[in-house]
FIPAMI-390480 format. One record per atom (N, C-alpha, C): x, y, z; residue in one letter. Coordinates in pm, whole numbers, plus 32768, in hexadecimal, padded with zeros to 4 digits. Example, Ala and Ser with C-alpha at 12.3 -4.5 7.8 and 13.67 -1.06 7.14 Angstrom:
% residues 2
85277DC7830Ca84CE7E3E830Ca85287EB6830Ca85057F1F82C4s85577F9682CAs850A80038313s
% end
This chain:
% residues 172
C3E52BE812F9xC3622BAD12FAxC3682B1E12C5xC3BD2B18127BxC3C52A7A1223xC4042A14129BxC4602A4712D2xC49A29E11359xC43B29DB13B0xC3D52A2D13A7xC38D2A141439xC31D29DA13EBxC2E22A001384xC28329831372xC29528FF1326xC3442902130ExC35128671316xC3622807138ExC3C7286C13BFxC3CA28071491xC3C2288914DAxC30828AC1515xC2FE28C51593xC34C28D415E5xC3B228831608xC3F828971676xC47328D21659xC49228EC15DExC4F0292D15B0xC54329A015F3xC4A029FB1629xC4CE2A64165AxC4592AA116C0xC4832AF51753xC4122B311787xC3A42B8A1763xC3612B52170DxC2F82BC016D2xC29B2C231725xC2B82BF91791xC24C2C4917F2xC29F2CB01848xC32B2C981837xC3952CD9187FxC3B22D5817FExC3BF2D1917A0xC3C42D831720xC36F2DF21727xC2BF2DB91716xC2622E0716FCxC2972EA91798xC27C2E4317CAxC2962EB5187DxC2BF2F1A1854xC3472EFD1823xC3B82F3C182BxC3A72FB217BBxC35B2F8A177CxC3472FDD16D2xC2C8302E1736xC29A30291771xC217304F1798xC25830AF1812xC29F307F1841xC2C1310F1899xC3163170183DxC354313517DFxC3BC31AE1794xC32931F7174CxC2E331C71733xC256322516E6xC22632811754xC227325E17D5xC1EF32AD1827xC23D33141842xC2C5330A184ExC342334D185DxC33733A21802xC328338D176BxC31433CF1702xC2C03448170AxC2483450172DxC1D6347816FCxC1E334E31778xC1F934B217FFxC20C35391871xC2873595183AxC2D2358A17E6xC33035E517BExC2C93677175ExC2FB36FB1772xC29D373F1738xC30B378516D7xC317379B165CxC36F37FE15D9xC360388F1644xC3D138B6161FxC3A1397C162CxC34A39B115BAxC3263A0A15DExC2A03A481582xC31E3A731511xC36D3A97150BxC3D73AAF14A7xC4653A971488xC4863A5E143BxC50B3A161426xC5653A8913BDxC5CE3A9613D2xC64A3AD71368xC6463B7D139AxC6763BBE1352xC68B3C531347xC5E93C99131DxC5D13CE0138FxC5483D33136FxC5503D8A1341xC57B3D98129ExC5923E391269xC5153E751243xC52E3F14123BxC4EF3F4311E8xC4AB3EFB1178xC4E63EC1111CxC4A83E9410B0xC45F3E4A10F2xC4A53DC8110FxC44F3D5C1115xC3E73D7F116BxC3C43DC111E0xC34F3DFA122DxC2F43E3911D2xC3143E721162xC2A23EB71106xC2983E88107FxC29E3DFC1081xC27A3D851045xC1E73D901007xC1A53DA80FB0xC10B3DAA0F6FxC0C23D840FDExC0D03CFD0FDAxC0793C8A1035xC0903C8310BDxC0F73CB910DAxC11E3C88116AxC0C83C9C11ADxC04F3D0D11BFxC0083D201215xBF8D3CD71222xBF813C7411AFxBF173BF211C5xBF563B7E120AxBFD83B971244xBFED3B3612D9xC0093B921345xBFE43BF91318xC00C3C4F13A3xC0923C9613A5xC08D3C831364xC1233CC61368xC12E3D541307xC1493DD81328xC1B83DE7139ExC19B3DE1140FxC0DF3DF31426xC0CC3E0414D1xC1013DDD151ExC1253D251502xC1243CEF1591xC1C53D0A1593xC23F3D13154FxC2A43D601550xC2B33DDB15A1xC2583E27159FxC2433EA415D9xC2263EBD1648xC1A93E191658xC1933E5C16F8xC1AA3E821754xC1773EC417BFxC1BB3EA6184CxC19D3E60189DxC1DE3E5218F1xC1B03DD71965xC1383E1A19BBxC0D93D8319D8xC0743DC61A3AxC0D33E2F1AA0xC0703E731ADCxC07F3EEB1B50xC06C3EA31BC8xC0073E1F1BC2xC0133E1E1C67xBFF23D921C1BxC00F3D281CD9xBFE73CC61CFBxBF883C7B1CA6xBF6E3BFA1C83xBEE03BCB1C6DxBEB93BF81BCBxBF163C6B1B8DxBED53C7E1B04xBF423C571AABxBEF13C211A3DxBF2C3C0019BCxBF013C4C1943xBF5B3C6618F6xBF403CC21861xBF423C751813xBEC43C8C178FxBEDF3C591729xBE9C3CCF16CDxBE703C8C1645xBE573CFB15DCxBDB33CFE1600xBD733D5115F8xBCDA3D871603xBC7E3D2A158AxBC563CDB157AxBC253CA114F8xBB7E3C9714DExBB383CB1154FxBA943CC21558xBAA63D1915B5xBA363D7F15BDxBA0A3DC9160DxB9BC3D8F1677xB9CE3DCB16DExB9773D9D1785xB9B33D8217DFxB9843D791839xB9CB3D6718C4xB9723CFB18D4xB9AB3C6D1937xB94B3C231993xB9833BBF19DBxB9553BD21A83xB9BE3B751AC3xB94B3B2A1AEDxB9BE3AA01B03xB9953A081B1AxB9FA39A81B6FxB9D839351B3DxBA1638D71B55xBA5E38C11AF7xBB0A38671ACFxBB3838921AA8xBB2337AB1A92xBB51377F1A04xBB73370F19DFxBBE836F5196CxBC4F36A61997xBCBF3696193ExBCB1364C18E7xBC94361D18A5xBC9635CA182AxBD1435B31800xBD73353F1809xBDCE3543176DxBDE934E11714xBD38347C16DFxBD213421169FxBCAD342E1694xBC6433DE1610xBBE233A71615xBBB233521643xBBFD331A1686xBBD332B71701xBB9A32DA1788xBBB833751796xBBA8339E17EExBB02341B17CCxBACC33DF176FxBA703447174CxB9DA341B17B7xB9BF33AC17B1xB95F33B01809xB94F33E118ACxB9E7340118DAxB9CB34251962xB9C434DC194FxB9B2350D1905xB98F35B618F4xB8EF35AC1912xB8C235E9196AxB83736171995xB84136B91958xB77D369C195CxB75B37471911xB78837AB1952xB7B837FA1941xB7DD389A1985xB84238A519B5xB8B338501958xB93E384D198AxB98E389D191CxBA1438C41975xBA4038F01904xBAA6388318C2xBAE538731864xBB1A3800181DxBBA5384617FBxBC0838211857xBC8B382C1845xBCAB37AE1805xBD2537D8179ExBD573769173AxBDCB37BF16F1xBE31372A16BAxBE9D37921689xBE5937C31613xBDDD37A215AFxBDCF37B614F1xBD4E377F1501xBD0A379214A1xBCA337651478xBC93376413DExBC7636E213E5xBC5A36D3130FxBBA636BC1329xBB72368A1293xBAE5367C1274xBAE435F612DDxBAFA35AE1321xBAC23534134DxBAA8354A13FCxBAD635FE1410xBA9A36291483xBA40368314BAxBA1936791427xB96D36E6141BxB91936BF1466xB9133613146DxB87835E314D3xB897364A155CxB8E63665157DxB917368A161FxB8D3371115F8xB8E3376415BAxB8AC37FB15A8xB82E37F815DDxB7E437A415C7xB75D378415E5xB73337DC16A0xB7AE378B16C1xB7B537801742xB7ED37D217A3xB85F37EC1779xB8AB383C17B5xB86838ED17CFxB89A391E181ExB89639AE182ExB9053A051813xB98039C117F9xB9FC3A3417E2xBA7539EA17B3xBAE23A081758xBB4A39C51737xBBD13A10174AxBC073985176FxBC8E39DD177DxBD10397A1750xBD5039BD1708xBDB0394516D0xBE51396D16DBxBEA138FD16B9xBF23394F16BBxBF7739661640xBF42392315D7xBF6C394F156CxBF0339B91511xBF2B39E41496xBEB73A0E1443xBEC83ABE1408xBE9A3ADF13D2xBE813B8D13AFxBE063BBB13B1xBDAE3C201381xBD473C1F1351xBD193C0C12E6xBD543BC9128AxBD1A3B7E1225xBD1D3AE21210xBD3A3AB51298xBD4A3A2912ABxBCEC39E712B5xBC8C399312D4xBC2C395012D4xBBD93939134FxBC4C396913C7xBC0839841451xBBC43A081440xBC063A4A1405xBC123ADF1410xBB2F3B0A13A5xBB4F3AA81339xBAE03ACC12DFxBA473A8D1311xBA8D3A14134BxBA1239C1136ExB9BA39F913E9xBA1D3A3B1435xB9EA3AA314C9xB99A3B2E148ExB9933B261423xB9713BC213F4xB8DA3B8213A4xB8FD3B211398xB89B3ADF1338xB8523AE21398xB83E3A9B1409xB7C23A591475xB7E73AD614DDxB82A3B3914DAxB7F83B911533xB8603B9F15AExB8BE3B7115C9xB8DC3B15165CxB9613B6F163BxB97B3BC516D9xB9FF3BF5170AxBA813BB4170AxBAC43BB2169DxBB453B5F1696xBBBF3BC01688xBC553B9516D9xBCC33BAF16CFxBD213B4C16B3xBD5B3B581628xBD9D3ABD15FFxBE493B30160DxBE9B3A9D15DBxBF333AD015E0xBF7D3B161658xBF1B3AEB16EBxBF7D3B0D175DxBFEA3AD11768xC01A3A331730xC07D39F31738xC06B398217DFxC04E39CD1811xC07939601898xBFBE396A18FDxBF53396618C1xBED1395218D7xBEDB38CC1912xBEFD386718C9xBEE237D218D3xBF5A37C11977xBFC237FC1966xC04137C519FCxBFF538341A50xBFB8389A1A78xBF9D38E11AB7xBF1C38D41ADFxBEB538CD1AABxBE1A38CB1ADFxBDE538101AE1xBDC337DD1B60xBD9D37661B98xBD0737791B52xBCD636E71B36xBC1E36CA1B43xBC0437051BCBxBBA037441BD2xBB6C375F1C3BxBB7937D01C6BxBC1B383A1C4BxBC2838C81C77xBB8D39121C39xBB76397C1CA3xBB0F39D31C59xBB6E3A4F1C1ExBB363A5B1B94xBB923AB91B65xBB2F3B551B19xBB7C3B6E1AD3xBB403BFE1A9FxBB8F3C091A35xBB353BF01996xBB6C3C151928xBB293C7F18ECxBB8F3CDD18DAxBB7B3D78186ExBB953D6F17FFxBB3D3D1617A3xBB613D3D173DxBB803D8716CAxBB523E29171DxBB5A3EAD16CDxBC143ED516FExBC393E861789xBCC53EE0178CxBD213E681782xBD0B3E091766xBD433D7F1762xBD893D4917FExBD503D85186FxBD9A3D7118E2xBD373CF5193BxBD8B3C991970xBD363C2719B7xBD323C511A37xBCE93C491A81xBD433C211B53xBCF43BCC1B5DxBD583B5B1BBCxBD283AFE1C05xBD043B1B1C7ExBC843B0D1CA6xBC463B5E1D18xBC4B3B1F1D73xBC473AA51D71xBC553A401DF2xBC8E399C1D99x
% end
């Protein structure tokens, strides 16, 4: 930074930024596995583990058919819609009412959206996560911790969230 804001021309700053800006993009499409190391006994029956989900999402099985995704059950209800991806707050004003609000997490600065939404679905989380409490709070059918919600369901699919069996389908 000191060479470039002593001589400008020092160096391509706009060739830099790019370049840092696609390795961020590069970055961020990469997804962790839901679990890293040896899944023992112990460590699966960990106190806490089950406020990230875990052992469930360890456990699960794979959807049965086409079009569905599993995650953990975290509000009760069923309700299908239209389906909107979110994965910024930049992106909060294009969610219309009676959508459902796919996203990888949700903290306190995505409560205004509850307002709005009709159903959540996320890919990280447990049921004591904050997607999981805030859906129970306002009422609204949510399945958090499917893992792959956000690479799998488009804005616009009409979908169907259970949030009593934690199972999604993308209906169209």
């Amino acid at each position: 930074m000191r060479a470039l804001v002593g001589n400008a021309s020092a160096y391509d700053a706009r060739e830099i930024v790019s370049d840092r800006r696609d390795e961020h993009e590069e970055a961020t499409s990469k997804r962790p596995p839901d679990w890293l190391g040896t899944a023992t006994e112990e460590a699966l029956a960990f106190p806490y583990a089950d406020l990230w989900g875990f052992p469930d999402k360890f456990y699960r099985k794979p959807p049965t058919k086409a079009g569905e995704i599993t995650g953990l059950a975290a509000s009760p209800g069923v309700i299908e819609a239209k389906a909107r991806v979110i994965t910024s707050m930049d992106q909060f004003n294009s969610v219309e009412k009676g959508e459902v609000l796919v996203c990888k997490m949700t903290n306190p600065a995505w409560v205004v959206l509850f307002t709005q939404i009709a159903g959540l679905v996320t890919d990280a989380g447990g049921t004591t996560s904050h997607s999981a409490v805030v859906s129970r709070e306002f009422g609204l059918p949510a399945v958090v911790g499917t893992s792959v919600a956000t690479k799998d369901i488009k804005t616009g699919d009409t979908v169907r969230v259970n949030g009593t069996s934690g199972i999604v389908e993308i209906l169209t």
